[in-house]
Each structure stands twice: as structure tokens, then as C-alpha cells.
C-alpha positions as CSV (number, residue, x, y, z in Angstrom):
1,X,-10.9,19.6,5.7
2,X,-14.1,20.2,7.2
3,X,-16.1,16.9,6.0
4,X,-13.9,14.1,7.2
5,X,-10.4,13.0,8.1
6,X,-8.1,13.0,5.2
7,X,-7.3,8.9,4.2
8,X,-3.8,8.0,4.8
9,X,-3.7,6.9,1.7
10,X,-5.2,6.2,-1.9
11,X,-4.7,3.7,-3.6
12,X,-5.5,3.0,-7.6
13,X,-5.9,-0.4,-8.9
14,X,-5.4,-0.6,-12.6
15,X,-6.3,-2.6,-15.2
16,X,-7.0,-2.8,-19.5
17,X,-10.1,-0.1,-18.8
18,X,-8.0,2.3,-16.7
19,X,-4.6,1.9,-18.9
20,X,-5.9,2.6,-21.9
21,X,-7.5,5.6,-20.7
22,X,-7.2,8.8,-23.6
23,X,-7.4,11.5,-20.9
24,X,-5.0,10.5,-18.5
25,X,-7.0,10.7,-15.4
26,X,-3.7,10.2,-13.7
27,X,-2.5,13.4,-15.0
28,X,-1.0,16.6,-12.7
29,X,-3.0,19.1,-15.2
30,X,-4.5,21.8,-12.9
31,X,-7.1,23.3,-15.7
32,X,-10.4,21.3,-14.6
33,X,-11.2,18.9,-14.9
34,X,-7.8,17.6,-13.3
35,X,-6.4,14.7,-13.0
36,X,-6.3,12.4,-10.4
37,X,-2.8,13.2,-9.4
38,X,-3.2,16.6,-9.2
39,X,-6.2,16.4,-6.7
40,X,-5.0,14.3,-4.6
41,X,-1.6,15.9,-4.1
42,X,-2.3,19.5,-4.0
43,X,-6.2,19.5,-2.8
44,X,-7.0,16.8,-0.8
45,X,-3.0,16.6,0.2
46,X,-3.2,12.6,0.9
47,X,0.3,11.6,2.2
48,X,0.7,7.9,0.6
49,X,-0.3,7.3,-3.3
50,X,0.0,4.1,-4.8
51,X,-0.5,2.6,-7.6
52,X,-1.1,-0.6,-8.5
53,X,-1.1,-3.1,-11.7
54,X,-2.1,-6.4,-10.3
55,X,-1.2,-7.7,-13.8
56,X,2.3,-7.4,-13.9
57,X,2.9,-7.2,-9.9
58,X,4.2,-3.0,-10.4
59,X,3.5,-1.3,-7.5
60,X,4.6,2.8,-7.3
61,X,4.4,4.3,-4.4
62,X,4.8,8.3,-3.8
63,X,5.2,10.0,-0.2
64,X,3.9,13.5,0.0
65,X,7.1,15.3,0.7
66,X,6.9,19.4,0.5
67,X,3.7,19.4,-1.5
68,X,4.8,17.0,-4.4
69,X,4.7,13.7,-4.3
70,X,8.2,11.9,-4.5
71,X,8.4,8.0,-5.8
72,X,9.9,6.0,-3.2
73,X,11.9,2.7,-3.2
74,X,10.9,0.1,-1.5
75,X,13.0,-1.5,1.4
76,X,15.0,-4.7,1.1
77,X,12.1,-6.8,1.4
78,X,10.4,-4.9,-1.2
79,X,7.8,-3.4,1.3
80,X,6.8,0.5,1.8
81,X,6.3,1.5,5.3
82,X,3.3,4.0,6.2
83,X,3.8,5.2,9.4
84,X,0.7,6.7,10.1
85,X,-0.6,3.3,10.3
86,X,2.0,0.9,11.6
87,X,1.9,-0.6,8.8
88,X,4.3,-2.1,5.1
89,X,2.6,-2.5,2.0
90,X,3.9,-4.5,-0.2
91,X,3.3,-7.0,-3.0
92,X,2.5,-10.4,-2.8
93,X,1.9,-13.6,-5.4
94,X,-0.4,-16.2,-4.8
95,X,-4.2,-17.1,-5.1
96,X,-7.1,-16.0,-3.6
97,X,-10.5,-16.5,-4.7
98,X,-9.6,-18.6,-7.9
99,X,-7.3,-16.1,-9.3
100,X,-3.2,-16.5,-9.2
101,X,-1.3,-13.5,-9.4
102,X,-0.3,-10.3,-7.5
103,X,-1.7,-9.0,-4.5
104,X,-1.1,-6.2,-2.2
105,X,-0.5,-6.8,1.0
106,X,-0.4,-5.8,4.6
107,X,2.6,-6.4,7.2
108,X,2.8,-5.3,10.6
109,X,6.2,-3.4,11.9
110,X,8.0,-6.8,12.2
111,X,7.5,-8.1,9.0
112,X,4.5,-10.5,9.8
113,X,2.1,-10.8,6.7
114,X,-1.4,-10.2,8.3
115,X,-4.2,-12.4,7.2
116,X,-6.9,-11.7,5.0
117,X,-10.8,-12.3,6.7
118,X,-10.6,-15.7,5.4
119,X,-7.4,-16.3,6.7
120,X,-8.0,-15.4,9.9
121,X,-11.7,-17.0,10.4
122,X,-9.4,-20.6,9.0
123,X,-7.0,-19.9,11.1
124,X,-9.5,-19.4,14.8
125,X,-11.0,-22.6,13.5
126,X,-7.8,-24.8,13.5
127,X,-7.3,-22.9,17.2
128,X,-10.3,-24.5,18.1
129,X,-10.4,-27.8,16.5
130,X,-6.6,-28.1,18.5
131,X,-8.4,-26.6,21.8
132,X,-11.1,-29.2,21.6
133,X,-8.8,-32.3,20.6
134,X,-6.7,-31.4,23.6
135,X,-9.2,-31.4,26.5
136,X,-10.8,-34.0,24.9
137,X,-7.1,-35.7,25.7
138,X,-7.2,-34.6,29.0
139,X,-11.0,-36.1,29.6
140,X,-13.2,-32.8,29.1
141,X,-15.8,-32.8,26.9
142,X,-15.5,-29.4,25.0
143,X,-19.5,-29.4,24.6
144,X,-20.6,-29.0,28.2
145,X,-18.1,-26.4,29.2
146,X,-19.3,-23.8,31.5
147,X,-20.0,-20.5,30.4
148,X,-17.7,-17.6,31.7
């Protein structure tokens, strides 16, 4: 493809507008326009597809194998690994932003759940706030630190 890498992989989020849809936009029809499906498996040829209903937690997940995609189980811990990126996906319930629910998420090869932004920005802070309290114990005033 001469305009860019091709992604990893694609993932569709759905919800009431895109389940409801009368034309199945997911569909593998070839005649134009085509579907979804069909474009990303046989002209883009994306390795991972994966769909998503944050709704009801369903995540289906389909590896590029001999030109077709093929639905693939998820391991015991109900995660997909993608190993173009080091990476499982997998689904996870909680809340974020003032809504409860499902969530995909990212863990790394041995099964740590990688932070969100927010996450990680909370999480440098409490790193700090220890870092401070502690040479603050040992008599050094964190503020008038030398610069490295």
C-alpha cells in the first residue's frame, strides 16, 4: 500500500445507531459499495478485526488467516493477543469518565493492565507526593533541589 502502513488492526465500536443499521455495513458483499468486512479483509488485508458492543461487554475478534478472517477465542483470561504489538486486548468493567460498564483494554505480555493517560498522570503524582514525603523525612527540602 503505497499511502501508509497498513493498521494492525481496526477496531468497530458499536452501538443503537450502528446495530440497527438496514444495510449491513458489516457485510462481506463485494458488489460496491461493500461492506465493511469485505474491505478490510480482502483490500486493505488488516490482520486483527474486532468488534466491539460496549453495551453488553461482546467482544469478537477475527485474525486474518489465508485471506479470511477466522473468529478466535480468547485465552483463559479472556484476553486476545496481537503479536505485532506485544500486546492482549481484552475486555474490562468499570468506570471511567462517569460511565460504568465495559471497556476495552490493553495488557502487556505478562498480563499487566496498562493505565489509561489519567491513570498514569495519578499515578506519577502519588510517585511524587511519596518522593517528596520521604526526603522530607530524611531533612531535604524537595523545593530547593538542584537541577541535574
Amino acid at each position: 500500500m503505497s499511502e501508509g502502513n497498513i493498521p494492525a488492526v481496526v477496531m468497530e465500536f458499536l452501538s443503537d445507531a450502528t446495530t440497527n443499521v438496514q444495510d449491513d455495513e458489516y457485510s462481506a458483499k463485494p458488489t460496491y459499495p461493500p461492506g465493511k468486512w469485505f474491505f478490510y479483509e480482502q483490500i486493505l488485508q488488516i490482520p486483527v478485526y474486532v468488534v466491539f458492543d460496549p453495551e453488553g461487554g461482546l467482544l469478537e475478534f477475527y485474525k486474518l488467516e489465508n485471506g479470511r478472517y477466522q473468529l478466535e477465542m480468547p485465552n483463559e483470561n479472556g484476553r486476545h493477543w496481537i503479536a505485532s504489538m506485544n500486546l492482549f486486548l481484552g475486555t474490562w468493567q468499570g468506570s471511567k469518565g462517569g460511565r460504568t460498564g465495559y471497556w476495552l483494554r490493553w495488557w502487556d505480555e505478562t498480563g499487566n493492565l496498562l493505565p489509561w493517560g489519567v491513570e498514569k498522570v495519578e499515578q506519577e503524582r502519588q510517585q511524587k507526593e511519596r518522593l517528596a514525603a520521604y526526603l522530607l523525612s530524611q531533612g531535604i527540602d524537595p523545593n530547593n533541589l538542584p537541577e541535574i
